[in-house]
N, C-alpha and C positions, 0 to 999 in steps of 0.2 A: 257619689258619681261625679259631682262637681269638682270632689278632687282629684279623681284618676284626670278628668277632661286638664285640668289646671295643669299637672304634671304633665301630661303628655305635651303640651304648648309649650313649657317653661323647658322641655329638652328639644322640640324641635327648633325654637331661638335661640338655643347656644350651639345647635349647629348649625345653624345661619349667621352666627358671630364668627365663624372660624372661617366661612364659604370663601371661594377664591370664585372667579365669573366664568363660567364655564367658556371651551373656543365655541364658536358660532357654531350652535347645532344644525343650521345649515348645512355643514359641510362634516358632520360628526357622519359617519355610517358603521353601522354595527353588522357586522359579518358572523357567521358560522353559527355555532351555538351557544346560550345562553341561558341560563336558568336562575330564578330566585327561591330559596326554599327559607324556609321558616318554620320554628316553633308555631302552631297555632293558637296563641295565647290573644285570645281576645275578649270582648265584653259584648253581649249586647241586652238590653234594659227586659224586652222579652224574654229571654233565655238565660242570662247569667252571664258566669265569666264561662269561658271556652278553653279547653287546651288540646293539645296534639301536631300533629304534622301537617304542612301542606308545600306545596312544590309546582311552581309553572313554571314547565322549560317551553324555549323557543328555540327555532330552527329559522334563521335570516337569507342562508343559500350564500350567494353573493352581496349582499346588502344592496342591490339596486335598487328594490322598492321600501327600504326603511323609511319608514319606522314599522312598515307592516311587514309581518312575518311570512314564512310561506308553510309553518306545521306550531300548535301550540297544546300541548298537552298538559291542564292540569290535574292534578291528584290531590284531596285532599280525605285526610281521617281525623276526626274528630270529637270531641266529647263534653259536654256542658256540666258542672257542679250537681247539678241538680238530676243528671241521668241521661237525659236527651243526648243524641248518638248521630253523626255523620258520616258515612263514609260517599265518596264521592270520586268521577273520573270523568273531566270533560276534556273531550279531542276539539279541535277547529283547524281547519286547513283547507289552503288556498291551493292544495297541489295535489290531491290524493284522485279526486277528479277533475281533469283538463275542463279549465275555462268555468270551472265551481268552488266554490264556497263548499263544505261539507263540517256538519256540526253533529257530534254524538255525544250524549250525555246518560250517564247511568249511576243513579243517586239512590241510596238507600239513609231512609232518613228514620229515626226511632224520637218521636217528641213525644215526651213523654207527657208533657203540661202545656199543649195547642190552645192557643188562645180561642175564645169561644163568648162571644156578650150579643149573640142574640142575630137577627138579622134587619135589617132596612134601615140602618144608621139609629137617625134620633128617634125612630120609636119606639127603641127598647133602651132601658137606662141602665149604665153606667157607673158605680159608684164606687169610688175608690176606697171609702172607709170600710167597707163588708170585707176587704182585703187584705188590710192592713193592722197587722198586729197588736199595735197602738193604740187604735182608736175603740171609742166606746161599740161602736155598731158592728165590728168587726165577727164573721160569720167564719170563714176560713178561705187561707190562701187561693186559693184553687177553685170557686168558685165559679171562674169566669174560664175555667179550663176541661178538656178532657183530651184524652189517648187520641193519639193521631199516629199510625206507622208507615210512613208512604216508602213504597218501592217503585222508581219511576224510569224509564227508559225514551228516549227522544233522541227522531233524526231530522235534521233537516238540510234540505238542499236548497242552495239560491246560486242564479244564474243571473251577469248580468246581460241586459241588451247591448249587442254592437254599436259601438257612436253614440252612446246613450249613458246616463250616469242611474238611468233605472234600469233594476232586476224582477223577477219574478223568484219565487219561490216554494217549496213544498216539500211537506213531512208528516208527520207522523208521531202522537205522544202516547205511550201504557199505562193507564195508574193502577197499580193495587193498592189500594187503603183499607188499612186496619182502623177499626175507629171503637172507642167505649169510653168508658165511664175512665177516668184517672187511675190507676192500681197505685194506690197509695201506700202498699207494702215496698214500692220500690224506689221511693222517692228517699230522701238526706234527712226529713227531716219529719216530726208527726202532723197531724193537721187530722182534724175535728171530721168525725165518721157523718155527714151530712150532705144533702143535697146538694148538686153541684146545677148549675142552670141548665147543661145539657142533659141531665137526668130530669130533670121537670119538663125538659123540649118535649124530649121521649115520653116522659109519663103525661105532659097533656095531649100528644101526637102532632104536635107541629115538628116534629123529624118523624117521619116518616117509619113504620115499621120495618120493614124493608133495606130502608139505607140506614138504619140506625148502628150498624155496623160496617159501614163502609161497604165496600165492592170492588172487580175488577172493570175498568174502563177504560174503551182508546177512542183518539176522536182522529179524523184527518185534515191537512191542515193545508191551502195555497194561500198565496197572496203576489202581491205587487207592491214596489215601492222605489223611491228613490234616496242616493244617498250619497252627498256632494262632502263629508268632512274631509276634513285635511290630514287628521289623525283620531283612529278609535276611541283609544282609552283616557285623549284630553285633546277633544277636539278644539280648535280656537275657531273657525269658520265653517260653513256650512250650512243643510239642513241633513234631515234622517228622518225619512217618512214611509207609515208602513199599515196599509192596510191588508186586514189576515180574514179568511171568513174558515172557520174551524165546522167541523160537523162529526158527530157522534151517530153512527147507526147503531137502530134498536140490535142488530143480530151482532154487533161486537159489546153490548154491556151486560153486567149480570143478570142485571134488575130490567132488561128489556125498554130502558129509556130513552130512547133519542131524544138527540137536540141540537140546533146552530146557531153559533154566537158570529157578531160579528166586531173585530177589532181594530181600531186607527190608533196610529200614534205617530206623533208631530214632532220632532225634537230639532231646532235650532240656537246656533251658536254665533255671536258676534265677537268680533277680535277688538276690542277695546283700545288697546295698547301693547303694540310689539310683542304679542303671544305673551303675553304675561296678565294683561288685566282682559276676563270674557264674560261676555254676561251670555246665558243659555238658560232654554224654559223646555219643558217637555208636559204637553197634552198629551192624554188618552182617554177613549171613551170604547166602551165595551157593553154589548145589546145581545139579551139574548131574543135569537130572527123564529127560531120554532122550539116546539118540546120542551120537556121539561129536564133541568138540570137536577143532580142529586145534590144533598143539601153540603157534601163534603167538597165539591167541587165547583160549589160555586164563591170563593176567595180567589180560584185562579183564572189568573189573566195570560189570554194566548200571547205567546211571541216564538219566535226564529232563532232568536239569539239569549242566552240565559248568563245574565251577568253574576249570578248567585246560585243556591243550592234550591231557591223557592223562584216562582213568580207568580204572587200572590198579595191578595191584599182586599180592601186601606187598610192603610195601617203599620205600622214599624218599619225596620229601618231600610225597606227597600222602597218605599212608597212613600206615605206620612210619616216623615218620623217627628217623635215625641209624639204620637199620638197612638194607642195598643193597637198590637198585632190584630190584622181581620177584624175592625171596628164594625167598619162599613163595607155589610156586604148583602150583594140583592143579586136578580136578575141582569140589572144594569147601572150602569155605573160611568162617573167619570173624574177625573184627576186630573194637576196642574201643579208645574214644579219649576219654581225662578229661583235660580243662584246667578250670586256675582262671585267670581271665581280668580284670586290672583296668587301667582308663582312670584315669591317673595325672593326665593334664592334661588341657584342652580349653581352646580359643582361637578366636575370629573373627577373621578375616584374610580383607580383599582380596573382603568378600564373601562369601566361604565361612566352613565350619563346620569345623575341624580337632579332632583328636583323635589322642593318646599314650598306647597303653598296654601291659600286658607279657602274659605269659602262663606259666604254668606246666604242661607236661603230664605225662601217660604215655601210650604205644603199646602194643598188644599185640595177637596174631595167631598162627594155626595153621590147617595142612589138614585140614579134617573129612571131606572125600573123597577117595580117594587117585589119582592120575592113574595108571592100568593101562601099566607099563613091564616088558617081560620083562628081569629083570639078569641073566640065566642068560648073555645074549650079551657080556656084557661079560669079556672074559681077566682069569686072576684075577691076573697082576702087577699090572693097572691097577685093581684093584675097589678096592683101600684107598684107594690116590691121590684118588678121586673120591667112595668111598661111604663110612658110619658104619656102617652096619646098624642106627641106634638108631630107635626108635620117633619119631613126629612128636610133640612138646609145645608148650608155647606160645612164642613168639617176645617177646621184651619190650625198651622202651627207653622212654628219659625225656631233659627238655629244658626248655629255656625258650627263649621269643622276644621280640621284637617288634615293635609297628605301629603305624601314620600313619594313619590314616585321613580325606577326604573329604568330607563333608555325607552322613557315614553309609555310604557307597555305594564309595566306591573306597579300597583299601584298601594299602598297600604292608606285606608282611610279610617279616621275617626271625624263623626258630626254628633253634634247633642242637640238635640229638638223638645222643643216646649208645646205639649199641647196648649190653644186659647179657651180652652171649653173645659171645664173640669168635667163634663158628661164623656170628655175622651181619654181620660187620662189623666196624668201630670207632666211627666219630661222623662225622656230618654237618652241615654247614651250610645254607641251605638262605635264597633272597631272593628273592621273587615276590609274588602277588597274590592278595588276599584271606586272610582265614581260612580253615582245612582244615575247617571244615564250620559 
């Protein structure tokens, strides 16, 4: 992984050897329509390598409000090495309804090997050598894994106030989830016919009989917020804050569960130097206020706006990265994410506006609510194998990346993240879209 990262650095410096200074993007304005399309060939340390199609067009109108658009439709289909399956179609537009924001998203996701190590962070351990082909203690791949098939549909609307840089908001998310054991007939490669941790959840019944299969579930969703950047997809000033309070009633879920969480998130950006040098941090903290959650749905974290195919977490490359997908995951929760962020080059080409630059972070992340698991069922040969006994503390890693960016707006990124805790992992690689926040 260290060498695809290295590679990837050593060609975007030689197109910053060639770079000429772009004219004043001040006065750059991009009119009519626009699209970047791509091979989907990417990596991420969860998943694999990736391949297939993806394509964001934009529609600018008159370019009066560039860099922002006024219609942006991505499409993407997908496919991971290892079997995991994408397909994907997110709408966003600022003109479908007068004086709205309107966001549609409709994602059919096939993972075939969903990460899975337990819930409340560091109570339950972690160990990368049961995983790992190599080592002496190794048990099989897929341990820390099972079947996840989510079919998901999301709208939402936000409006903002007149004279005001705050909106309100409100929508609506469907999940169906498929969930079981790994079907190891369909995977690339063989691995050992053996217990996997979420078949021991299930056989001691800390997942629940019931959700041990997933379910269909919708919750509904308002909030408030405000939101002063300068530019979306590589804001240099501002903040973006956004409080959601989501509710699930019992008569829309399978399993008759309700429950309401509530969510904040805090995201500000300093302009360091001449839009080129920014430093930016994004909090968020997530509570569940009543009911109880099913245990499949509780990785996801509410929002408005979905800068990926998941919003989920801690964990990988949309949250902590370098530290495994869905580590840390309870009732409640919260997170914290400081990057120093600098645009090395900038170039006109072909009509477009391009842009090279790197980034330096940290992650970090803990349960502040605990998800209610009786371990009294668990036999105590097995309680070491699987549990710490230690208290929940923070979760942490750090990284650097980098990105390509588009006439501001599409973004091609690579970061590689080092868990500090070998109870989380090791390090990640991680090549997809956009900045993490």
């Amino acid at each position: 992984m260290t060498k695809i990262f290295s590679c990837f650095f050593v060609a975007l410096c030689s197109i910053a050897s060639y770079a000429i200074e772009p004219n004043d993007t001040t006065t750059f304005r991009k009119t009519g329509f626009s699209f970047g399309a791509l091979p989907s060939v990417a990596y991420d340390h969860d998943l694999g390598f990736q391949y297939g199609l993806l394509s964001n067009l934009y529609w600018y109108g008159d370019g009066s409000n560039y860099p922002r658009y006024n219609h942006s439709l991505y499409l993407e289909c997908s496919r991971y090495l290892a079997g995991t399956m994408l397909l994907r179609g997110y709408f966003d537009s600022r003109k479908l309804i007068p004086d709205c924001r309107t966001t549609i998203d409709l994602t059919w996701f096939n993972d075939l090997t969903c990460d899975f190590s337990g819930f409340n962070g560091y109570e339950t351990r972690f160990k990368n050598e049961i995983i790992d082909k190599d080592d002496d203690q190794y048990v099989t791949s897929i341990f820390y894994k099972h079947k996840r098939r989510m079919t998901r549909a999301m709208l939402n609307i936000r409006r903002d106030i007149e004279g005001t840089k705050m909106f309100w908001q409100a929508g609506a998310n469907v999940f169906n989830m498929d969930i079981g054991s790994v079907e190891r007939h369909k995977l690339r490669h063989e691995v050992p016919d053996v217990e996997t941790l979420y078949d021991k959840y299930v056989r001691w019944g800390l997942i629940k009989e019931k959700e041990a299969n997933g379910g269909l579930d919708t919750y509904i969703r308002a909030g408030w917020g405000i939101d002063t950047r300068d530019n979306e997809a590589f804001a240099t000033k501002g903040v973006w804050t956004e409080v959601l309070l989501a509710a699930a009633p019992e008569f829309l879920s399978k399993d008759k569960n309700g429950y309401g969480k509530l969510t904040i998130y805090h995201r500000q950006y300093f302009n360091l130097y001449n839009k080129r040098l920014v430093a930016a941090y994004r909090l968020g903290w997530q509570q569940k206020i009543w009911g109880t959650t099913p245990f499949y749905l509780l990785p996801h974290w509410n929002t408005g706006i979905l800068g990926s195919a998941t919003s989920q977490g801690l964990g990988g490359g949309k949250t902590l990265r370098g530290i495994v997908r869905n580590r840390i995951v309870g009732d409640g929760s919260i997170m914290g994410n400081f990057e120093l962020r600098y645009i090395f080059c900038n170039l006109y080409l072909f009509g477009q506006n391009f842009s090279v630059g790197t980034n330096l972070f940290a992650d970090m992340g803990m349960v502040t609510q605990r998800y209610k698991v009786d371990l009294s069922k668990v036999p105590q040969e097995e309680f070491d194998f699987c549990f710490t006994g230690e208290e929940e503390k923070m979760h942490t890693s750090a990284g650097i990346g980098l990105k390509i960016a588009m006439n501001h707006n599409f973004v091609i990124s690579a970061d590689w993240g080092k868990a500090l805790d070998s109870n989380d992992g090791t390090s990640g690689l991680y090549v997809m879209m956009n900045y993490l926040f």
